[in-house]
mmCIF file as gemmi writes it, N, C-alpha and C atoms, coordinates in Angstrom:
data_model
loop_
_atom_site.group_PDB
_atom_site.id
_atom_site.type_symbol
_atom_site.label_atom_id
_atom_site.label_alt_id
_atom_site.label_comp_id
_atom_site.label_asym_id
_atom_site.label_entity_id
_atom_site.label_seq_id
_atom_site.pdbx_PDB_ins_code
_atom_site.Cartn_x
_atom_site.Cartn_y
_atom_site.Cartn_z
_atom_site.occupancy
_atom_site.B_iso_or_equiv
_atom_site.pdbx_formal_charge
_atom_site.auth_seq_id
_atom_site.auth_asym_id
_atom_site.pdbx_PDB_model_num
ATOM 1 N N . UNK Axp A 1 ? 0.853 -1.183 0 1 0 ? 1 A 1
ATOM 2 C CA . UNK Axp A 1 ? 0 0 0 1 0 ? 1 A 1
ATOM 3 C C . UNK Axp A 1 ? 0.893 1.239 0 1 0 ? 1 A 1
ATOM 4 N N . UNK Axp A 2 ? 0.637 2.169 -1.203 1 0 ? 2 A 1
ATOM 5 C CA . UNK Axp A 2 ? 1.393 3.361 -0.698 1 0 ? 2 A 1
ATOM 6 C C . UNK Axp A 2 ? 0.735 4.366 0.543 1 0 ? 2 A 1
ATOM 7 N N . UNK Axp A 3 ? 2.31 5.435 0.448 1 0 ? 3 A 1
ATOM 8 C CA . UNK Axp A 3 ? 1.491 6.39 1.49 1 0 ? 3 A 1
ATOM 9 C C . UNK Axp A 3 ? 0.361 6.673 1.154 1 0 ? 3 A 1
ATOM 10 N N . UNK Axp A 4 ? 0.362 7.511 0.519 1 0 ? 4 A 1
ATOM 11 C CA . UNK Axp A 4 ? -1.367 8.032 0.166 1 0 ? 4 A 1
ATOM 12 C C . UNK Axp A 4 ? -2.386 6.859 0.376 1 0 ? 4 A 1
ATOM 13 N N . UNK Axp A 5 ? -2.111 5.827 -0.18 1 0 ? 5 A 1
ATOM 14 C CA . UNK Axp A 5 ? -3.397 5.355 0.814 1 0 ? 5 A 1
ATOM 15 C C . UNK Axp A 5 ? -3.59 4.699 2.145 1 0 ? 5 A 1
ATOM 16 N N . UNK Axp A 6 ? -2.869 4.531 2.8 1 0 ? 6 A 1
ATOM 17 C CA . UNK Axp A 6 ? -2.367 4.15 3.923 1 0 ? 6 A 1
ATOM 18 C C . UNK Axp A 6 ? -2.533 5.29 4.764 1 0 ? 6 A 1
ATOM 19 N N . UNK Axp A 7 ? -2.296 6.841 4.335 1 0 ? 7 A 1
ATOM 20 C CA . UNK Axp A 7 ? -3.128 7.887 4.691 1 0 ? 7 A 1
ATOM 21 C C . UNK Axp A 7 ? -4.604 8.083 4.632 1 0 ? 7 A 1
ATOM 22 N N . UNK Axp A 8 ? -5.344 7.553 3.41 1 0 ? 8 A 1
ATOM 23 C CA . UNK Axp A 8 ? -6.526 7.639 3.316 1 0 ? 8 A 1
ATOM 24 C C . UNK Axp A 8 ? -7.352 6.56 4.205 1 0 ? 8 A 1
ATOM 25 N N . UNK Axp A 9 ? -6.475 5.418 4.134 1 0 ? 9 A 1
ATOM 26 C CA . UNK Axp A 9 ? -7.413 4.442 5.571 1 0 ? 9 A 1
ATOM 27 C C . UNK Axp A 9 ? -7.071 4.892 6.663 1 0 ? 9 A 1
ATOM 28 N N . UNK Axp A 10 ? -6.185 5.886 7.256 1 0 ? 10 A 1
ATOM 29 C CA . UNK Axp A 10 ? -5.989 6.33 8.683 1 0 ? 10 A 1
ATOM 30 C C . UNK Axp A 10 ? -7.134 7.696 8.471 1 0 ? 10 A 1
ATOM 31 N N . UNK Axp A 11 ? -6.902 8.641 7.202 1 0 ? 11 A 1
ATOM 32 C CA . UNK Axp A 11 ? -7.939 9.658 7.759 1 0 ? 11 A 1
ATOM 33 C C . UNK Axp A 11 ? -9.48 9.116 7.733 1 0 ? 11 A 1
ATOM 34 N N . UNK Axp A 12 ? -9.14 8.318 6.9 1 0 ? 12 A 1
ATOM 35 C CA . UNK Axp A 12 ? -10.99 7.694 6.784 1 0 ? 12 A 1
ATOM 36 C C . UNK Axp A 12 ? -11.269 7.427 8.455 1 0 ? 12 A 1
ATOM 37 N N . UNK Axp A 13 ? -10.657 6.428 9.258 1 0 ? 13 A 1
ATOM 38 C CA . UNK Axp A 13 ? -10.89 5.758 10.307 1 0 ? 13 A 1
ATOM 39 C C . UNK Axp A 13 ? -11.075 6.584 11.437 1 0 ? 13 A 1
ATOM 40 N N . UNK Axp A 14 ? -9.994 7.888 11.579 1 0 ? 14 A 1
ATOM 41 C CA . UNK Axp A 14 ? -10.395 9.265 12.251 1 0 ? 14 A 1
ATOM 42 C C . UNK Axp A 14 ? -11.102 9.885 12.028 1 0 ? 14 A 1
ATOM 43 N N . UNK Axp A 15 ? -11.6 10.148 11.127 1 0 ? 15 A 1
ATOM 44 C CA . UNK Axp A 15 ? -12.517 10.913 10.67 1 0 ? 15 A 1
ATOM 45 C C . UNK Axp A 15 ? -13.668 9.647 11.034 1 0 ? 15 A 1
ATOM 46 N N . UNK Axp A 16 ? -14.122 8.529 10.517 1 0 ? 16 A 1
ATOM 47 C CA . UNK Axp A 16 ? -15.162 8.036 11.042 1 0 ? 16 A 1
ATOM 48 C C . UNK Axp A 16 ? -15.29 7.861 12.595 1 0 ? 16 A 1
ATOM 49 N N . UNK Axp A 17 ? -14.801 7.924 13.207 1 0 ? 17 A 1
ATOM 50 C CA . UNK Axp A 17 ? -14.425 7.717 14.539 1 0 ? 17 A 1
ATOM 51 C C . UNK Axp A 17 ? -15.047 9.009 15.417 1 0 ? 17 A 1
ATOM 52 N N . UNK Axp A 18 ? -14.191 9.868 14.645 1 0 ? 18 A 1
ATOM 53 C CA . UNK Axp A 18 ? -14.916 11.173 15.642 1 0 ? 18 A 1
ATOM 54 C C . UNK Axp A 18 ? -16.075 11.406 15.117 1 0 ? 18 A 1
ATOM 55 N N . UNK Axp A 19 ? -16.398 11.36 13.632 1 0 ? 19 A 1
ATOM 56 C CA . UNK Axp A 19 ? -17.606 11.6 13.304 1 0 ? 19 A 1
ATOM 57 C C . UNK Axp A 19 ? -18.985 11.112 13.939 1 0 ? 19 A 1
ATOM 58 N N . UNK Axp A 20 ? -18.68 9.931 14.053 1 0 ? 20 A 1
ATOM 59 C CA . UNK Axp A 20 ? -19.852 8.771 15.105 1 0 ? 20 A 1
ATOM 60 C C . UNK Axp A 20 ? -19.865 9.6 16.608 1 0 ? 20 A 1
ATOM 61 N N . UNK Axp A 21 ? -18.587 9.605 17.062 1 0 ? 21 A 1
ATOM 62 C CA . UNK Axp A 21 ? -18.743 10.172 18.499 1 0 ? 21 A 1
ATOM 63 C C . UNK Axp A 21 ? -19.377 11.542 18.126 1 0 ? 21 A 1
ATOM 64 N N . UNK Axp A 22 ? -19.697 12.573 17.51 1 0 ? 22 A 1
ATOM 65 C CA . UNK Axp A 22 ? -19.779 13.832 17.296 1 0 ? 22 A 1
ATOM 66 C C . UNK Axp A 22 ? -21.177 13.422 16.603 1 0 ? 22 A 1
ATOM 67 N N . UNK Axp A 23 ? -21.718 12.781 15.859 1 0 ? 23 A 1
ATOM 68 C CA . UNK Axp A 23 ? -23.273 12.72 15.84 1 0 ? 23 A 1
ATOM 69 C C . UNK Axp A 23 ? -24.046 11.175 16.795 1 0 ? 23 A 1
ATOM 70 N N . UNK Axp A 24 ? -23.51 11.041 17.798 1 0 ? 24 A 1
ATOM 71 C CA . UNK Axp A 24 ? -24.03 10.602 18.505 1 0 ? 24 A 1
ATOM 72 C C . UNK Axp A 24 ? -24.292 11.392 19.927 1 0 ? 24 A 1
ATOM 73 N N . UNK Axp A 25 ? -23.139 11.846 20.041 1 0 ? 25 A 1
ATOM 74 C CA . UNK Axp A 25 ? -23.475 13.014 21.172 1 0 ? 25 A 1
ATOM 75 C C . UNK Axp A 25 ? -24.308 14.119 20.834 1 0 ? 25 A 1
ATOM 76 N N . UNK Axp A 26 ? -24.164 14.547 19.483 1 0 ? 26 A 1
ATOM 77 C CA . UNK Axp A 26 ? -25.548 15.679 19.064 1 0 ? 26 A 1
ATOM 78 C C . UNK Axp A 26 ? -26.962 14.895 19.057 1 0 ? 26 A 1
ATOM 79 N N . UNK Axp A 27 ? -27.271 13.693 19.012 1 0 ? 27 A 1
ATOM 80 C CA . UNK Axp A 27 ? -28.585 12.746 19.069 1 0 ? 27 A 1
ATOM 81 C C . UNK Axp A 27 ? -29.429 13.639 18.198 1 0 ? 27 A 1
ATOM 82 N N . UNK Axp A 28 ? -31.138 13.724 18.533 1 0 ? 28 A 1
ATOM 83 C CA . UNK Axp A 28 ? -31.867 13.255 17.32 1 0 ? 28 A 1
ATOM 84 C C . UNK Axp A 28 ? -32.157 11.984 16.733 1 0 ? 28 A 1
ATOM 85 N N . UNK Axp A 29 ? -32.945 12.483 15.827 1 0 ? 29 A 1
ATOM 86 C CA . UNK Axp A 29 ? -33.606 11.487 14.894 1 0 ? 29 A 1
ATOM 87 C C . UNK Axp A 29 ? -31.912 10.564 14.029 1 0 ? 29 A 1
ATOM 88 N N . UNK Axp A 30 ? -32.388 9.389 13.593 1 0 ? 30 A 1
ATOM 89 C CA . UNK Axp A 30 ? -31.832 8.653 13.003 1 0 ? 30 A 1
ATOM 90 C C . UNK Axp A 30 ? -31.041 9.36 11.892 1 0 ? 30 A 1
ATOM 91 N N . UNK Axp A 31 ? -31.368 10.172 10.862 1 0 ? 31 A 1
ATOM 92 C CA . UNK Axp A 31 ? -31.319 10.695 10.194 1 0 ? 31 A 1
ATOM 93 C C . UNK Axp A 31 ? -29.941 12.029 10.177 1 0 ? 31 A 1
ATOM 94 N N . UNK Axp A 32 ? -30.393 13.258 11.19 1 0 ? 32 A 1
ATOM 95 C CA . UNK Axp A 32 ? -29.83 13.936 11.734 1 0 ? 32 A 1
ATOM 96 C C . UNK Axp A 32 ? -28.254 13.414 12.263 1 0 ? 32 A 1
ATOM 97 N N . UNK Axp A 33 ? -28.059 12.43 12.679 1 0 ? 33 A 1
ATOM 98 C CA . UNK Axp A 33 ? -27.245 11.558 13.661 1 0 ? 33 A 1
ATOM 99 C C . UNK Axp A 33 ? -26.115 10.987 12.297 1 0 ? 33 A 1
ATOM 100 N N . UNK Axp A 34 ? -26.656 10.282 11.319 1 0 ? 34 A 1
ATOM 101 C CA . UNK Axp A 34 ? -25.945 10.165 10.198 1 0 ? 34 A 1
ATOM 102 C C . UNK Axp A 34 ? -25.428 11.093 9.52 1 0 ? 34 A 1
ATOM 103 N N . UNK Axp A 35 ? -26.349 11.938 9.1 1 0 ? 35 A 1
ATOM 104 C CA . UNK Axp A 35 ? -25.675 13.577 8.413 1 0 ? 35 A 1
ATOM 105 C C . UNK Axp A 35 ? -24.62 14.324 9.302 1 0 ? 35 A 1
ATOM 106 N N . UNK Axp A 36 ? -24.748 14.341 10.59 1 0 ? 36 A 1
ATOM 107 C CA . UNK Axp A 36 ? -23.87 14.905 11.778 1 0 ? 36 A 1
ATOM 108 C C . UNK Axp A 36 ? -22.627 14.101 11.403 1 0 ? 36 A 1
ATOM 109 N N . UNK Axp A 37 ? -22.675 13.128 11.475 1 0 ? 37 A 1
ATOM 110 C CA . UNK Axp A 37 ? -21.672 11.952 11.46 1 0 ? 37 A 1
ATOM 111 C C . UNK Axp A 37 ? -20.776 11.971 10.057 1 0 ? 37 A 1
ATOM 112 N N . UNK Axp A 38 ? -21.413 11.992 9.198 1 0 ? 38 A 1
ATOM 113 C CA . UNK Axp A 38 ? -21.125 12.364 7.774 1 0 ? 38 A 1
ATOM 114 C C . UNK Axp A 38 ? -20.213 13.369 7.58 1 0 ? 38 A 1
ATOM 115 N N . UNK Axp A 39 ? -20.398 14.275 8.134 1 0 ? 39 A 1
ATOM 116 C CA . UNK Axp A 39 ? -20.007 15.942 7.701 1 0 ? 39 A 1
ATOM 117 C C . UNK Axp A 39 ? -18.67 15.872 8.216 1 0 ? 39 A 1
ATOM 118 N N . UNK Axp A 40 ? -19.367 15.52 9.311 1 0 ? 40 A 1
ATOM 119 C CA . UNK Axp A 40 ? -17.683 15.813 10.565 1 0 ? 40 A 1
ATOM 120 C C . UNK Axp A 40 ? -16.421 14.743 10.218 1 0 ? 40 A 1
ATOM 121 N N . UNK Axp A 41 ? -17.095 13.299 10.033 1 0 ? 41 A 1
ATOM 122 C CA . UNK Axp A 41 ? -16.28 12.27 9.455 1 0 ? 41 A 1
ATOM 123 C C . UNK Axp A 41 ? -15.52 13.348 8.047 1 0 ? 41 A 1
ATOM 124 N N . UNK Axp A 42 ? -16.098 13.511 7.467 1 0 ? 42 A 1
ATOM 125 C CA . UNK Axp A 42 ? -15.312 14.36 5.854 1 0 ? 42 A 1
ATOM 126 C C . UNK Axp A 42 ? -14.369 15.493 6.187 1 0 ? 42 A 1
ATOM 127 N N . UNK Axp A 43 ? -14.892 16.164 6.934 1 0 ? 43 A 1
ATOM 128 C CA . UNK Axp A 43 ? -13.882 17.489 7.756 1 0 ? 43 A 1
ATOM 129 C C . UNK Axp A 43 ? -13.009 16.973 8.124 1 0 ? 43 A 1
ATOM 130 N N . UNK Axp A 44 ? -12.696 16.121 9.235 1 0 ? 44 A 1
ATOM 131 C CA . UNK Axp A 44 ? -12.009 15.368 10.051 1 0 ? 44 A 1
ATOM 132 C C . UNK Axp A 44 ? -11.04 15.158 8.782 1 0 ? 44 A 1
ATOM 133 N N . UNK Axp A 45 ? -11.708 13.761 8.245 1 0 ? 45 A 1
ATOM 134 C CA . UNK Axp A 45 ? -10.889 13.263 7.121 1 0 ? 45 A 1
ATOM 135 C C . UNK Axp A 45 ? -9.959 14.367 5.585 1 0 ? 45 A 1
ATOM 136 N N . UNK Axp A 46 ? -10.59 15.473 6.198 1 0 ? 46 A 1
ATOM 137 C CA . UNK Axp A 46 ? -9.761 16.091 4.712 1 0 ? 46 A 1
ATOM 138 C C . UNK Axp A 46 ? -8.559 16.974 5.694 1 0 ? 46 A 1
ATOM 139 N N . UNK Axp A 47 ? -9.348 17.17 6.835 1 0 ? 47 A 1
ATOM 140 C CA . UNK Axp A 47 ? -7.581 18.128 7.607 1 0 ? 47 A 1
ATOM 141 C C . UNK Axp A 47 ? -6.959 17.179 8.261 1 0 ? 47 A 1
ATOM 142 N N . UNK Axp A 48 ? -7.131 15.396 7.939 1 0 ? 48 A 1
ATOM 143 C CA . UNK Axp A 48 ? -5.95 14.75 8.433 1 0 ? 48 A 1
ATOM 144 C C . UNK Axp A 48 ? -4.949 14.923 7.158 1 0 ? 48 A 1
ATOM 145 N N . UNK Axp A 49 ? -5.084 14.841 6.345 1 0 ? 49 A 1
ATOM 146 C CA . UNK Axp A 49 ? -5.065 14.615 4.886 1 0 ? 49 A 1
ATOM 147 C C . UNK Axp A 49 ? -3.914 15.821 4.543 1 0 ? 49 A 1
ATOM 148 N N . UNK Axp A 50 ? -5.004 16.774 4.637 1 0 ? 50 A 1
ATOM 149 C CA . UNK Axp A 50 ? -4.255 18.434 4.505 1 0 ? 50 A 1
ATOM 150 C C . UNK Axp A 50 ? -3.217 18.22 5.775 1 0 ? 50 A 1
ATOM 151 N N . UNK Axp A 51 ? -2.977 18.233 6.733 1 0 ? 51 A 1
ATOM 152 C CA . UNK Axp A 51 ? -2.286 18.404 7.364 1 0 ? 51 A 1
ATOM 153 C C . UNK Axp A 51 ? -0.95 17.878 7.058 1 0 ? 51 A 1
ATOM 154 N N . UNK Axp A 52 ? -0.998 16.45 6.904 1 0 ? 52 A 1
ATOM 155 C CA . UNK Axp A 52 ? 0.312 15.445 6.381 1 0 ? 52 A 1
ATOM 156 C C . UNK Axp A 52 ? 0.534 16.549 5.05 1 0 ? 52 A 1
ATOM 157 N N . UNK Axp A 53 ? -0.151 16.688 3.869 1 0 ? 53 A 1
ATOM 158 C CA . UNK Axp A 53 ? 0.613 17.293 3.039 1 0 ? 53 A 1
ATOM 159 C C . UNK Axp A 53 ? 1.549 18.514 3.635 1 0 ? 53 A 1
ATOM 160 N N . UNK Axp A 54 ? 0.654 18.902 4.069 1 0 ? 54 A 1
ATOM 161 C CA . UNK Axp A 54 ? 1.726 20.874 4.64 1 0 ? 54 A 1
ATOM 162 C C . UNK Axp A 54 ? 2.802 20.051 4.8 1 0 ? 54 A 1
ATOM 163 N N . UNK Axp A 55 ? 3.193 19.299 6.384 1 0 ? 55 A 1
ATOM 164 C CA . UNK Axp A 55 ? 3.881 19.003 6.914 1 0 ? 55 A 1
ATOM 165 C C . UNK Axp A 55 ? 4.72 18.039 5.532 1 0 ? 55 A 1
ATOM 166 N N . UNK Axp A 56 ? 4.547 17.77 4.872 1 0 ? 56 A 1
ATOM 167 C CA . UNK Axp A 56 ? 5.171 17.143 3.763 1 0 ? 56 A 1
ATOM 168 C C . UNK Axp A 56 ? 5.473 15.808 3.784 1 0 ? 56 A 1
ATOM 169 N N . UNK Axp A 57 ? 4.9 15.038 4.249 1 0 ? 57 A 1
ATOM 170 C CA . UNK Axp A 57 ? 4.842 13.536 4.805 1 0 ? 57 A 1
ATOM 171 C C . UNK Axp A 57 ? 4.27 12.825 3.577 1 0 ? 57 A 1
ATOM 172 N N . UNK Axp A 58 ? 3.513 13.434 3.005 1 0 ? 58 A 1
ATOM 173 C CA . UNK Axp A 58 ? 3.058 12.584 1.657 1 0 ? 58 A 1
ATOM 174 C C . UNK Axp A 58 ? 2.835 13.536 0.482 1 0 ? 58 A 1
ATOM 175 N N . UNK Axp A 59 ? 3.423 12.777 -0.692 1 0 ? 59 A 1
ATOM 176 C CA . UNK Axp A 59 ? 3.707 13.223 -1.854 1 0 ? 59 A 1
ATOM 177 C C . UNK Axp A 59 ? 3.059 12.723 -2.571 1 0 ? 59 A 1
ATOM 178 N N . UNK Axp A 60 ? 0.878 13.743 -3.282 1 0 ? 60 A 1
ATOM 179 C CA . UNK Axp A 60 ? 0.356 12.676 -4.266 1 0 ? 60 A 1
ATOM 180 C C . UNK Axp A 60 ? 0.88 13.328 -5.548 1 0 ? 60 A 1
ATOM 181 N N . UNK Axp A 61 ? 1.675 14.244 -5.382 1 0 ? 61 A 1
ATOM 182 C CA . UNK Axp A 61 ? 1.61 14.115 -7.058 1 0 ? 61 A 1
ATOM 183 C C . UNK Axp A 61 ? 3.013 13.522 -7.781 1 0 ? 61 A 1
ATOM 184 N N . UNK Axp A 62 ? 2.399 12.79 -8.977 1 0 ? 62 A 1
ATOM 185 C CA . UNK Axp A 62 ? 3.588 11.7 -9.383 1 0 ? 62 A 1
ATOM 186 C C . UNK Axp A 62 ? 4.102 12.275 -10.662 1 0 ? 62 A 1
ATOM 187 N N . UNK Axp A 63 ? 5.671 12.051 -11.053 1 0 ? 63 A 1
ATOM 188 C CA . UNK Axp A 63 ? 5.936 12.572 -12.07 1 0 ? 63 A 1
ATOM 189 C C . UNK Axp A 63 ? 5.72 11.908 -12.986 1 0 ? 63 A 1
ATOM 190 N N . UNK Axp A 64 ? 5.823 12.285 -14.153 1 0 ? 64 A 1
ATOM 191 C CA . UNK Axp A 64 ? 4.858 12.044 -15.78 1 0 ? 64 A 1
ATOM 192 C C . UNK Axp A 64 ? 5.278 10.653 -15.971 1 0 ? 64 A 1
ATOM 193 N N . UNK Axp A 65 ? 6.694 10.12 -15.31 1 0 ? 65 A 1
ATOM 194 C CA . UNK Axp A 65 ? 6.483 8.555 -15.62 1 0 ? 65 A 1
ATOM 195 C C . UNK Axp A 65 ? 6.312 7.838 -14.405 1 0 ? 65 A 1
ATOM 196 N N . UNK Axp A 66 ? 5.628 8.146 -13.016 1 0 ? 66 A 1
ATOM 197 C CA . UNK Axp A 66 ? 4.404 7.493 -12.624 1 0 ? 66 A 1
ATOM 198 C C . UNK Axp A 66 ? 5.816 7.003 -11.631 1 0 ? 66 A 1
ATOM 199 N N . UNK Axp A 67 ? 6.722 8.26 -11.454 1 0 ? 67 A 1
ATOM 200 C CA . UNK Axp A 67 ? 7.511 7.641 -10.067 1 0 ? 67 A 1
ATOM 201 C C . UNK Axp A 67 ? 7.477 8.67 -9.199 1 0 ? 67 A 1
């Protein structure tokens, strides 16, 4: 697995993680609770993401012959 995705199953898993805790503690309807969960899971998951790039830990862009 490269970095990048080995990044994308760690931000996915943080990001789902807090997302659940963060629309379960907001409660509501069934509905509400998923969308809560949803949003925050994607946020979560794009500033784990963004973050490693700044910090320069992962490199997605590949040069023209795919190294």
């Amino acid at each position: 697995m490269s970095e990048a995705q080995t990044l994308a199953v760690i931000a996915g898993g943080v990001g789902g993680a807090v997302g659940a805790f963060v629309g379960v503690a907001v409660g509501g309807s069934g509905l509400s609770v998923a969308l809560t969960t949803s949003v925050v899971a994607l946020l979560v998951g794009v500033a784990v993401i963004a973050s490693a790039v700044i910090a320069g830990d992962v490199e997605f862009l590949a040069d023209a012959d795919g190294e």
